[in-house]
Biopython code that builds the backbone (N, CA, C, O; Angstrom):
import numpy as np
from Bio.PDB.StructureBuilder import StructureBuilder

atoms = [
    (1, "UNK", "N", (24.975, -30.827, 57.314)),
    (1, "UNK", "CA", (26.083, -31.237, 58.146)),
    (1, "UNK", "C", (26.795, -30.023, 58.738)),
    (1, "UNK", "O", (27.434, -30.367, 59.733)),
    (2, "UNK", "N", (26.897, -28.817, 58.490)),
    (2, "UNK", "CA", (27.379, -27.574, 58.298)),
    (2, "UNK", "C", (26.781, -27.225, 60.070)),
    (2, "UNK", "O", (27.557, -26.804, 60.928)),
    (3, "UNK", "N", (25.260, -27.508, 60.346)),
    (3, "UNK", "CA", (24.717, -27.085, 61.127)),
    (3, "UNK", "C", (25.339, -27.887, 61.894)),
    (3, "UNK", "O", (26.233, -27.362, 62.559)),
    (4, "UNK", "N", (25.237, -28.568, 61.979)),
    (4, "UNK", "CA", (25.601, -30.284, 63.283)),
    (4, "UNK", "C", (27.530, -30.093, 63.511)),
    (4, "UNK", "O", (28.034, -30.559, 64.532)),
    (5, "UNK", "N", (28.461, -29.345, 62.399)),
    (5, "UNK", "CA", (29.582, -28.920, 62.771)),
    (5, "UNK", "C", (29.857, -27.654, 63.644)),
    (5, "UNK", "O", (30.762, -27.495, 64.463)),
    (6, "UNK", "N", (28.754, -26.697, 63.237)),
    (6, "UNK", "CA", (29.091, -25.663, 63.690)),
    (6, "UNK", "C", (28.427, -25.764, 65.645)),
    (6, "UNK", "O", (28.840, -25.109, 66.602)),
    (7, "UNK", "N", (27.725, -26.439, 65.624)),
    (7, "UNK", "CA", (27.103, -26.840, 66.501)),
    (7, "UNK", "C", (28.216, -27.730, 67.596)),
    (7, "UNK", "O", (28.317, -27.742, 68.823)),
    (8, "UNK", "N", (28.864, -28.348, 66.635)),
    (8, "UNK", "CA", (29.802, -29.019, 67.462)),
    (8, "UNK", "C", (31.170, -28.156, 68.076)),
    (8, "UNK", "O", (31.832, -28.392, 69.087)),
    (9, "UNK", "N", (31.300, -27.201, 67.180)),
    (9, "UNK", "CA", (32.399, -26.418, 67.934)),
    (9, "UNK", "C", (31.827, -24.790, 68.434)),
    (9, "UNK", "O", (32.600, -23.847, 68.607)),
    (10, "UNK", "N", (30.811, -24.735, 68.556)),
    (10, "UNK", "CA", (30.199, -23.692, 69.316)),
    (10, "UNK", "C", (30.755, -24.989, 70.841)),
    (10, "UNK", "O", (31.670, -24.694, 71.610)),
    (11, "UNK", "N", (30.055, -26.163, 70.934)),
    (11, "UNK", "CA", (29.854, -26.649, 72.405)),
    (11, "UNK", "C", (31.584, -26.974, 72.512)),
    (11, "UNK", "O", (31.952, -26.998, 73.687)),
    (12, "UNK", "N", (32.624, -27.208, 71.566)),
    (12, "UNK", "CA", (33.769, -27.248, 71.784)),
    (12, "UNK", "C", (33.844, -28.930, 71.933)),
    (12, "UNK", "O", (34.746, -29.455, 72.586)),
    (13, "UNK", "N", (33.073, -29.506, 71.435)),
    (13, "UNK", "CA", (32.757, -30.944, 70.784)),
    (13, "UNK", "C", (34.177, -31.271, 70.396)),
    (13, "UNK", "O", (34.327, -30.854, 69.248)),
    (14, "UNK", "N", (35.204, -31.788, 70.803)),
    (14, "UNK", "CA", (36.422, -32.218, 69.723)),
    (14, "UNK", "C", (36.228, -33.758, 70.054)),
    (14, "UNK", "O", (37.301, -34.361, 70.037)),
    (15, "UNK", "N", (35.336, -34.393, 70.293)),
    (15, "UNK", "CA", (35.398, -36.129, 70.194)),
    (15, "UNK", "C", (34.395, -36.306, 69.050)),
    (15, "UNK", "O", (34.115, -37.447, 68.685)),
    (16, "UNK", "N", (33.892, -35.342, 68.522)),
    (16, "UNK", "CA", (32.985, -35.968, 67.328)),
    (16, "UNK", "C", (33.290, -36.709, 66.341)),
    (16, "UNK", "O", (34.448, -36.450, 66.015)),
    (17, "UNK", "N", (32.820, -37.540, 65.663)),
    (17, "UNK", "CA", (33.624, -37.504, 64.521)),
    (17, "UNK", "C", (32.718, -37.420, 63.024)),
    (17, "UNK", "O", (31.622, -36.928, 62.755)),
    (18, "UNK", "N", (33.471, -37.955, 62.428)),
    (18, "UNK", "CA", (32.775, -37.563, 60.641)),
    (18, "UNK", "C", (31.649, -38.133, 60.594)),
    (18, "UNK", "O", (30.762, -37.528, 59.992)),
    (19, "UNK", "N", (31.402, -39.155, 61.066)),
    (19, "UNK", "CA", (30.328, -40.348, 61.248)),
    (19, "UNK", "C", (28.999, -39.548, 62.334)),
    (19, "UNK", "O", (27.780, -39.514, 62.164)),
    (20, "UNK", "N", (29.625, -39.131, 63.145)),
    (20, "UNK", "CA", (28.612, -38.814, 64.270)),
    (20, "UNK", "C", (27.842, -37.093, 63.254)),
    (20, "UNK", "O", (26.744, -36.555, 63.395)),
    (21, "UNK", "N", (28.851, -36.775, 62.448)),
    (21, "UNK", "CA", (28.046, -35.568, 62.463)),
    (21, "UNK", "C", (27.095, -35.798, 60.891)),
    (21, "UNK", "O", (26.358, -34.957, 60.375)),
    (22, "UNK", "N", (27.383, -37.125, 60.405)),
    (22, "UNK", "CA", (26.456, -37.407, 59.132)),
    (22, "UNK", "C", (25.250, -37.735, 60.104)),
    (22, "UNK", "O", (24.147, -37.193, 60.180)),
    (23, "UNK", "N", (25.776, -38.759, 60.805)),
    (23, "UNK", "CA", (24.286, -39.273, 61.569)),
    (23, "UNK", "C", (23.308, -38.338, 62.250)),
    (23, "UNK", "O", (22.078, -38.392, 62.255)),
    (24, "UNK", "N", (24.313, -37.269, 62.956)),
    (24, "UNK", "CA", (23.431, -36.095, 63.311)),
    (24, "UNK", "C", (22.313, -35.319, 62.394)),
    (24, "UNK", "O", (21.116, -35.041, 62.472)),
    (25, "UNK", "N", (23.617, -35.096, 61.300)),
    (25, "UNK", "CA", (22.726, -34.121, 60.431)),
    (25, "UNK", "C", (21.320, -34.741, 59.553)),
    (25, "UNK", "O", (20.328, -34.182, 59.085)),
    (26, "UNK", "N", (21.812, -36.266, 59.597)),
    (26, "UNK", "CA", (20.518, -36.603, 58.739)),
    (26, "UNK", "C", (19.359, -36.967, 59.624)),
    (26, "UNK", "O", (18.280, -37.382, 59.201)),
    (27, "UNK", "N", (19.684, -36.768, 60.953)),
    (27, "UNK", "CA", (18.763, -36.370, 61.678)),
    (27, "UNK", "C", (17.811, -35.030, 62.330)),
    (27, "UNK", "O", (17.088, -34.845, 63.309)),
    (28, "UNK", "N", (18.267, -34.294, 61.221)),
    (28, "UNK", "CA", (17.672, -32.838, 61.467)),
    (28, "UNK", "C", (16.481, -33.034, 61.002)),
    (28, "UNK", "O", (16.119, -34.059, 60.426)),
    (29, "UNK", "N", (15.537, -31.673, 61.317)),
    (29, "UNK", "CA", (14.124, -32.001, 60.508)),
    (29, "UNK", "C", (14.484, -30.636, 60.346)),
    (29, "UNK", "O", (15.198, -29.872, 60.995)),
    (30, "UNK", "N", (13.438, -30.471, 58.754)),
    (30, "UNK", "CA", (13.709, -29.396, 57.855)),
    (30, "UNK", "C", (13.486, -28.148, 58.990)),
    (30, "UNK", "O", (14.404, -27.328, 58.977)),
    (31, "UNK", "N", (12.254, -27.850, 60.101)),
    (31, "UNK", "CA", (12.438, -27.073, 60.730)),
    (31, "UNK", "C", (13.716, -26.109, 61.770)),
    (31, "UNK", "O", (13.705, -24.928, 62.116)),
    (32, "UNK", "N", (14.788, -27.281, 62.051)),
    (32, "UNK", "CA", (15.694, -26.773, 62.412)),
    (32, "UNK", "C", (16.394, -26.287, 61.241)),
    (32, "UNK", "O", (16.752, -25.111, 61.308)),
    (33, "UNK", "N", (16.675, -26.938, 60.164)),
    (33, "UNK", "CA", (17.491, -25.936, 59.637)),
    (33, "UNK", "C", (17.081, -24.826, 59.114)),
    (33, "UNK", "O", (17.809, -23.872, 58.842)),
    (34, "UNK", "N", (15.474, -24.914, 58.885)),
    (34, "UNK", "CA", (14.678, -22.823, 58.267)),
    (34, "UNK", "C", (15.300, -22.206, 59.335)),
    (34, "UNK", "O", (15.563, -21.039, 59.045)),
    (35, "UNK", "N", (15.771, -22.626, 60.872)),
    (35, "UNK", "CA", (15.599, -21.741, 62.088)),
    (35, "UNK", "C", (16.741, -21.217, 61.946)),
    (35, "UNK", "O", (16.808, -20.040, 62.303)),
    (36, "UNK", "N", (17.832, -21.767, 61.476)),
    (36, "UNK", "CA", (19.317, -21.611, 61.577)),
    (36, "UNK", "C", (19.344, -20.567, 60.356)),
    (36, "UNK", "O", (20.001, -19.542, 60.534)),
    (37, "UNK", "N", (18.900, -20.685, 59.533)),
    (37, "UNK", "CA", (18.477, -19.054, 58.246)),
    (37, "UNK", "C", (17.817, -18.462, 58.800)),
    (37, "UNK", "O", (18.358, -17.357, 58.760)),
    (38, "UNK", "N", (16.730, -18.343, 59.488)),
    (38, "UNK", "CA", (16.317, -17.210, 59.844)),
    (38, "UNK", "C", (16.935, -16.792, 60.709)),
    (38, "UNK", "O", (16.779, -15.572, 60.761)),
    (39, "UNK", "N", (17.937, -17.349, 61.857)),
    (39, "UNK", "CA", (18.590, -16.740, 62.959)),
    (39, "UNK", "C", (18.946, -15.587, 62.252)),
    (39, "UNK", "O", (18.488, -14.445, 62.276)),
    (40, "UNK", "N", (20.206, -16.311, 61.371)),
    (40, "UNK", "CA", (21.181, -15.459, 60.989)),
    (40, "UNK", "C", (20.605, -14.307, 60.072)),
    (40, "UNK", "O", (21.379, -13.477, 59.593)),
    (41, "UNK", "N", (19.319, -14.259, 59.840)),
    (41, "UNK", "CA", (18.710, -13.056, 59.305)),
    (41, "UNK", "C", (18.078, -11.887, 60.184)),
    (41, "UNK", "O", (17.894, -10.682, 60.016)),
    (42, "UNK", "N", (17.753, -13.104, 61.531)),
    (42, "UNK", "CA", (17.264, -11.887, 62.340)),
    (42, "UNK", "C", (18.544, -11.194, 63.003)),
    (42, "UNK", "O", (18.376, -10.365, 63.898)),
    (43, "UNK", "N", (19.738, -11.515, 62.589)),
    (43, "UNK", "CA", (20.874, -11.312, 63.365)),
    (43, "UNK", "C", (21.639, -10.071, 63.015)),
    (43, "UNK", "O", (22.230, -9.314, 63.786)),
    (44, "UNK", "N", (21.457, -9.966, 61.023)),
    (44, "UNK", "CA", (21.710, -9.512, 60.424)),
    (44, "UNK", "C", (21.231, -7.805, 60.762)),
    (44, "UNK", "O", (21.843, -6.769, 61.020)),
    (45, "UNK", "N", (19.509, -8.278, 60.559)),
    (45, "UNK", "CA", (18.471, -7.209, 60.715)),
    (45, "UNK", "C", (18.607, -6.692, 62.030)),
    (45, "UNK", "O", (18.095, -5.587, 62.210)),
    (46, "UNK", "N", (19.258, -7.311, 63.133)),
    (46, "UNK", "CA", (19.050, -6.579, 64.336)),
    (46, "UNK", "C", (20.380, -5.379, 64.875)),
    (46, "UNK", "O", (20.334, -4.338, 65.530)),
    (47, "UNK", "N", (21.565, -6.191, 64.185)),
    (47, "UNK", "CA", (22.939, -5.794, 63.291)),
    (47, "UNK", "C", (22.589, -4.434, 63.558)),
    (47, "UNK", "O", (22.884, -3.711, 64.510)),
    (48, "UNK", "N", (21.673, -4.156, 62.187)),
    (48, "UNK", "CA", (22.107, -2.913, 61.219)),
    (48, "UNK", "C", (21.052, -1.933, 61.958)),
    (48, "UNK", "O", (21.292, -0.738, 61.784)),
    (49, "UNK", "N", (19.651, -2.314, 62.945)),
    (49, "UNK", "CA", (18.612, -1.262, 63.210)),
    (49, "UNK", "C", (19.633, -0.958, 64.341)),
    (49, "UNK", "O", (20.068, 0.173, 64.128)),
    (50, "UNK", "N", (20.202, -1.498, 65.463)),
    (50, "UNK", "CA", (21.068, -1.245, 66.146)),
    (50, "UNK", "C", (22.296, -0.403, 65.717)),
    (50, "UNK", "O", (22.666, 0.353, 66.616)),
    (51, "UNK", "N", (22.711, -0.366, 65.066)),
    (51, "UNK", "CA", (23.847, 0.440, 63.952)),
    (51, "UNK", "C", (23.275, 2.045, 63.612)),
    (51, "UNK", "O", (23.771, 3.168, 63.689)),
    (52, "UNK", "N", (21.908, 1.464, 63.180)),
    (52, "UNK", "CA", (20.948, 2.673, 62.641)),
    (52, "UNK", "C", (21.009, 3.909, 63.845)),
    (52, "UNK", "O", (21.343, 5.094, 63.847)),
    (53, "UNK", "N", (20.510, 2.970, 64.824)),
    (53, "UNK", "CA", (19.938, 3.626, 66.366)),
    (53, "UNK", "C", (20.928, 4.418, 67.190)),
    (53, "UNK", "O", (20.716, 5.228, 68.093)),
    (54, "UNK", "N", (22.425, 3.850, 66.492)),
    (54, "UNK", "CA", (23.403, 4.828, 67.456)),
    (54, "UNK", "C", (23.971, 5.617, 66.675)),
    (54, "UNK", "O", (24.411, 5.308, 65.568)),
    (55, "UNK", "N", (24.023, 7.041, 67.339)),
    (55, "UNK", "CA", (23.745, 8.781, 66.756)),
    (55, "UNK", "C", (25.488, 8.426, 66.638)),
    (55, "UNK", "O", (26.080, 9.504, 66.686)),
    (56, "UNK", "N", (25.866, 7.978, 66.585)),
    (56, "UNK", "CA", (27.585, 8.309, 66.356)),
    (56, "UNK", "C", (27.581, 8.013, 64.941)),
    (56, "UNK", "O", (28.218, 8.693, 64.136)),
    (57, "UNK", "N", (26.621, 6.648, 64.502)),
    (57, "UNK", "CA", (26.968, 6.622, 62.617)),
    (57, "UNK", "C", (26.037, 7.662, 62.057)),
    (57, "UNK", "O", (25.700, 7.440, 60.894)),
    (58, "UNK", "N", (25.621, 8.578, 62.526)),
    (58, "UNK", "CA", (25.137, 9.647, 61.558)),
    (58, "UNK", "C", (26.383, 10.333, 60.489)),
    (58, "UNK", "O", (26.239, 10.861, 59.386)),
    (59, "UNK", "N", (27.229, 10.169, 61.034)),
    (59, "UNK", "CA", (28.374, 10.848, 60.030)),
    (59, "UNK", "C", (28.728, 10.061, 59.234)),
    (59, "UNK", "O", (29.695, 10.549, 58.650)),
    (60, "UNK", "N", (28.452, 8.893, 58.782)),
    (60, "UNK", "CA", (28.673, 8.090, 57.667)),
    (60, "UNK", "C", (27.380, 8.478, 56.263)),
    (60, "UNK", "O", (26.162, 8.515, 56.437)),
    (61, "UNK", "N", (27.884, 8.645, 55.357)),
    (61, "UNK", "CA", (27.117, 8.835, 54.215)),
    (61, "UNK", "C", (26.366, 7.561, 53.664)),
    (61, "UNK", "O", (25.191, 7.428, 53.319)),
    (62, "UNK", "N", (27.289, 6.776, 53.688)),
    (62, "UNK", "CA", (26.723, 5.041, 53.618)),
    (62, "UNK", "C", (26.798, 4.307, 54.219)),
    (62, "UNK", "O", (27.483, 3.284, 54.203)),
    (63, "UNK", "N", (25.621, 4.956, 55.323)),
    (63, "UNK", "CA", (25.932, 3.879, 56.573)),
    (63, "UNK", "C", (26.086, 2.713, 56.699)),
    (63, "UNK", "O", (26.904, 2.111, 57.395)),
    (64, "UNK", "N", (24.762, 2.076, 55.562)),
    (64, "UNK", "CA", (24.409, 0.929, 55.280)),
    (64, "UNK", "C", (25.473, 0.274, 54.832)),
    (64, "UNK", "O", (25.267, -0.905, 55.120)),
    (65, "UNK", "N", (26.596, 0.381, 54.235)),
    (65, "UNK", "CA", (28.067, 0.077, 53.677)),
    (65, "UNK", "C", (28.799, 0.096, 54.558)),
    (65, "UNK", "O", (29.853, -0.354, 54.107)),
    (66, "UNK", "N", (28.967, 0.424, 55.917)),
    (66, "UNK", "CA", (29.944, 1.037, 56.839)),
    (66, "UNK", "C", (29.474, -0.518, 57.876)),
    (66, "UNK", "O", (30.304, -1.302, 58.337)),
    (67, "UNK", "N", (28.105, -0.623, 58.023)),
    (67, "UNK", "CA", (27.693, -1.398, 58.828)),
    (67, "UNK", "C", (27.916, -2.529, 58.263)),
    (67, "UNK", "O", (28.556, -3.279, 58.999)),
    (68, "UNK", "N", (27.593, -3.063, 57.030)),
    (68, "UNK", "CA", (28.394, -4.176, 56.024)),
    (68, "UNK", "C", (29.866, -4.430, 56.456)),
    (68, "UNK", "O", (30.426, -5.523, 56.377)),
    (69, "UNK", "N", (30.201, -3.734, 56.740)),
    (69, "UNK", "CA", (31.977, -3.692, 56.969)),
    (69, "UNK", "C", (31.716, -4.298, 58.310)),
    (69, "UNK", "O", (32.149, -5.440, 58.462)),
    (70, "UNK", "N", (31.309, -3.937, 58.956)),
    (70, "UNK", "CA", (31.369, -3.882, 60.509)),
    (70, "UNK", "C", (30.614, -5.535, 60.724)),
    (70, "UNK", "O", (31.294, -6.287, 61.422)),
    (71, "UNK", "N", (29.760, -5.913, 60.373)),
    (71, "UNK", "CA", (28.772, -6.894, 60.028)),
    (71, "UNK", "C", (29.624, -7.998, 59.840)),
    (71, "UNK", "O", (29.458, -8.953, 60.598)),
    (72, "UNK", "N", (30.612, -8.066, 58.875)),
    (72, "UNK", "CA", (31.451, -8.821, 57.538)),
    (72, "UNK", "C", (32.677, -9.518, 59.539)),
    (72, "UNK", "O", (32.775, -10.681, 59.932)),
    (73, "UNK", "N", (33.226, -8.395, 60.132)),
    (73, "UNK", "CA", (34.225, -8.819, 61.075)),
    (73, "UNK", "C", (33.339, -9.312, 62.216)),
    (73, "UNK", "O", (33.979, -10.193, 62.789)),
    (74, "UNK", "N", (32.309, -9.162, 62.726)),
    (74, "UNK", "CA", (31.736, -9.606, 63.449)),
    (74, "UNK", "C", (30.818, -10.782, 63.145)),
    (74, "UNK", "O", (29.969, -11.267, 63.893)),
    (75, "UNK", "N", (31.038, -11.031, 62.312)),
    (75, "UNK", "CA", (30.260, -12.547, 61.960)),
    (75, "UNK", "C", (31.621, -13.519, 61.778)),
    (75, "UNK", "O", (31.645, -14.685, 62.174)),
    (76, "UNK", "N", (32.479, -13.013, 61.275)),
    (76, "UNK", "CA", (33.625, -13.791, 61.327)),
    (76, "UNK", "C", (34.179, -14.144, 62.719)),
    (76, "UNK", "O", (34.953, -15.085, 62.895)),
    (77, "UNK", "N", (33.799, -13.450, 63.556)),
    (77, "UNK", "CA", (34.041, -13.479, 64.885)),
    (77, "UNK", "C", (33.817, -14.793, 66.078)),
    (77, "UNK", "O", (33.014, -15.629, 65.665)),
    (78, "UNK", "N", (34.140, -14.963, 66.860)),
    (78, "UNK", "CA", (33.386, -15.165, 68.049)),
    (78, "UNK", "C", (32.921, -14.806, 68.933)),
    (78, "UNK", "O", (32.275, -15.276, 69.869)),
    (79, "UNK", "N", (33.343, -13.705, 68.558)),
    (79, "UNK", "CA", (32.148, -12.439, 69.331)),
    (79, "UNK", "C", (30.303, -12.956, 69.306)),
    (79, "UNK", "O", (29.834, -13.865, 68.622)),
    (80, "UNK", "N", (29.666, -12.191, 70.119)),
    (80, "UNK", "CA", (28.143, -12.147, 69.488)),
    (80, "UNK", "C", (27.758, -11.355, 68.394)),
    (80, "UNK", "O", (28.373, -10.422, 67.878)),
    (81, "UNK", "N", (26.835, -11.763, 68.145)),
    (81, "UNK", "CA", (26.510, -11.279, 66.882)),
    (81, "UNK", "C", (25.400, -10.068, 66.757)),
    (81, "UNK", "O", (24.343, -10.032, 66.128)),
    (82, "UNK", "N", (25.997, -9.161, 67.535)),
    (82, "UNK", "CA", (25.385, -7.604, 67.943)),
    (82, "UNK", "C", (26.050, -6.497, 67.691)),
    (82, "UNK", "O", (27.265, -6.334, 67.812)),
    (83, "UNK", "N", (25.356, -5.826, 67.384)),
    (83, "UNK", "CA", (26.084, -4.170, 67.330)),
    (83, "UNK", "C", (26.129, -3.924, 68.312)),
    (83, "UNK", "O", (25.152, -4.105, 69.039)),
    (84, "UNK", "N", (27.534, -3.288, 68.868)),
    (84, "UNK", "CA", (27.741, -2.167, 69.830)),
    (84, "UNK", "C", (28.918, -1.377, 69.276)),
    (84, "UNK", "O", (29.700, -1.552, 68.342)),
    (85, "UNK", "N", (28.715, -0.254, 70.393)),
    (85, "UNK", "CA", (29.210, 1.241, 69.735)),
    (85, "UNK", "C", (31.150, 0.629, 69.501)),
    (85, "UNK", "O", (31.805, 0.880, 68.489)),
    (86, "UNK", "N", (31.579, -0.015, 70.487)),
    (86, "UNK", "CA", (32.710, 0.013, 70.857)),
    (86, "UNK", "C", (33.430, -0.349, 69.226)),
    (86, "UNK", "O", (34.512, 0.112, 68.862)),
    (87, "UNK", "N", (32.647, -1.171, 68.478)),
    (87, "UNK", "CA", (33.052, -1.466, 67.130)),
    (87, "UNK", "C", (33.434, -0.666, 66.131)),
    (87, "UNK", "O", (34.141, -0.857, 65.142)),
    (88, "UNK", "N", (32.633, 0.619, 66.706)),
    (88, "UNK", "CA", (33.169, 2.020, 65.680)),
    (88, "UNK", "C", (34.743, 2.217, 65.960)),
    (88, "UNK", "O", (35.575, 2.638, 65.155)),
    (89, "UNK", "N", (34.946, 1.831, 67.234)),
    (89, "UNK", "CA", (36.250, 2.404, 67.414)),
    (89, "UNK", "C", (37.223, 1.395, 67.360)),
    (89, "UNK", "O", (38.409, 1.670, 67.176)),
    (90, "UNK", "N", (36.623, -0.291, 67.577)),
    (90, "UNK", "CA", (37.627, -0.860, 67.418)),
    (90, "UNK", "C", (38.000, -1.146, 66.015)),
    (90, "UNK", "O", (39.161, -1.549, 65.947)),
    (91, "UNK", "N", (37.255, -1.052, 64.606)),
    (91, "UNK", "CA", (37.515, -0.510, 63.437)),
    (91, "UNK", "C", (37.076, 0.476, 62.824)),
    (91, "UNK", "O", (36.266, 0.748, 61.938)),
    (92, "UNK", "N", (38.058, 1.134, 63.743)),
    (92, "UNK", "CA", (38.147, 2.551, 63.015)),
    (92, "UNK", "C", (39.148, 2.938, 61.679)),
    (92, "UNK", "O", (39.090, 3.965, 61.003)),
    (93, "UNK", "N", (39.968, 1.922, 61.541)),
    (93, "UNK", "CA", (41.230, 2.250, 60.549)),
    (93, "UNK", "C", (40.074, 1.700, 59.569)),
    (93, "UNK", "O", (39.586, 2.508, 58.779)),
    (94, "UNK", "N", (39.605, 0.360, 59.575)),
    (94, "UNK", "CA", (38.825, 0.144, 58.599)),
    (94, "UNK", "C", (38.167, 0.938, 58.057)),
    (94, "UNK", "O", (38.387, 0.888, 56.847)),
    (95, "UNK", "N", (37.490, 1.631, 58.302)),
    (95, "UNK", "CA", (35.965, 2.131, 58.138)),
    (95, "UNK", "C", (37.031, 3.885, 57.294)),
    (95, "UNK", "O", (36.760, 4.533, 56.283)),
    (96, "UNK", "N", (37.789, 3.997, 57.966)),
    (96, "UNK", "CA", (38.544, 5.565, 57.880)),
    (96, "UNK", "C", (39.214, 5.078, 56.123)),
    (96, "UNK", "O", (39.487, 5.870, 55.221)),
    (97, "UNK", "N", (39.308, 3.883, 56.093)),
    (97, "UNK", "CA", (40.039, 3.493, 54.525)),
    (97, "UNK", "C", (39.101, 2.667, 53.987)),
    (97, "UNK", "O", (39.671, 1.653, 53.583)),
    (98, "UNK", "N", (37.993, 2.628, 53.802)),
    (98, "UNK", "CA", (36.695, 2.488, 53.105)),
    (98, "UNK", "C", (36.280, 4.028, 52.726)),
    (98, "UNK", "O", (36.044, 4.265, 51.542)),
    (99, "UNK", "N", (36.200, 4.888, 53.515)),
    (99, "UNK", "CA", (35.735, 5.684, 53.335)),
    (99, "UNK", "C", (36.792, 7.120, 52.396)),
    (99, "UNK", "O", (36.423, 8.112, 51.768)),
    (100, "UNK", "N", (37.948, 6.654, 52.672)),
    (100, "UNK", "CA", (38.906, 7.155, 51.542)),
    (100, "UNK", "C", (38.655, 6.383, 49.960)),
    (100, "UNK", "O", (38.657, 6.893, 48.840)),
    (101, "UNK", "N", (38.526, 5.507, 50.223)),
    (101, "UNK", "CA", (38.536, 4.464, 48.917)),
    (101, "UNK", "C", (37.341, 4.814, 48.029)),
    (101, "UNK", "O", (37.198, 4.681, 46.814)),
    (102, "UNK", "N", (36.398, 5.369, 49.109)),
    (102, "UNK", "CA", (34.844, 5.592, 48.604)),
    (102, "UNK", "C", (34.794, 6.720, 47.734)),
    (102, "UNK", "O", (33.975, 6.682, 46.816)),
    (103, "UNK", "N", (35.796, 8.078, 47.911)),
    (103, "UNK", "CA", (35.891, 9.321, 47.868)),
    (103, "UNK", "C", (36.773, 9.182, 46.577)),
    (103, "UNK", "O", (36.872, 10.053, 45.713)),
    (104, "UNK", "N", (37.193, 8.364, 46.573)),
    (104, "UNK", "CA", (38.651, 8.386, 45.115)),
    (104, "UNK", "C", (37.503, 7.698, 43.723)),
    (104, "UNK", "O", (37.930, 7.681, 42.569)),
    (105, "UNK", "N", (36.102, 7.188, 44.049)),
    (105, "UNK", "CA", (35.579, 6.962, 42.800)),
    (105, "UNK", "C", (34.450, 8.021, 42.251)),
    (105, "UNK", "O", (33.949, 7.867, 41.137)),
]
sb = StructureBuilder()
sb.init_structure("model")
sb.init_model(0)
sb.init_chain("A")
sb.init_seg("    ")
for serial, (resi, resn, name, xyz) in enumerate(atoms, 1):
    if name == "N":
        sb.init_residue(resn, " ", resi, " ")
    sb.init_atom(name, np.array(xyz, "f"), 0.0, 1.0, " ", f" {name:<3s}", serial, name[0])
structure = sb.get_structure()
């Protein structure tokens, strides 16, 4: 049902109701929902090689942790679900107090 909600307010669906989205969902076939896990895996994976690929996070020691951070606000988002550079800078306080926090253990 999760899929058939989120689905409904991606399209901005507000006449649905509780009924329409049981009936939906028990109309899924198992293939749509493997697709909806793997999205969000290829989303993940494309995330972080993109992250990898731009020479500005070379100065992170844990990148892979830095991009987690970065990952964590952009999925919460409605943003897309891509790396770009501009994210270094639009959390930058973040990442600058992770990386203090990191240094104090």
């Amino acid at each position: 049902m999760a899929i058939v909600k989120r689905q409904a307010e991606a399209d901005h669906n507000t006449k649905m109701t509780v009924a329409d989205l049981i009936k939906l969902s028990n109309n899924l076939k198992p293939q749509q929902i493997k697709q909806v896990v793997e999205e969000r895996t290829y989303q993940w994976n494309n995330f972080v090689r993109d992250f990898f690929n731009d020479k500005a996070t070379n100065q992170y020691t844990k990148r892979l942790k830095v991009a987690a951070l970065l990952w964590e606000k952009v999925r919460e988002s409605k943003a897309p679900k891509i790396y770009v550079h501009a994210l270094l800078i639009q959390y930058t306080s973040l990442i600058n107090d992770y990386r203090k926090s990191d240094t104090k253990h």
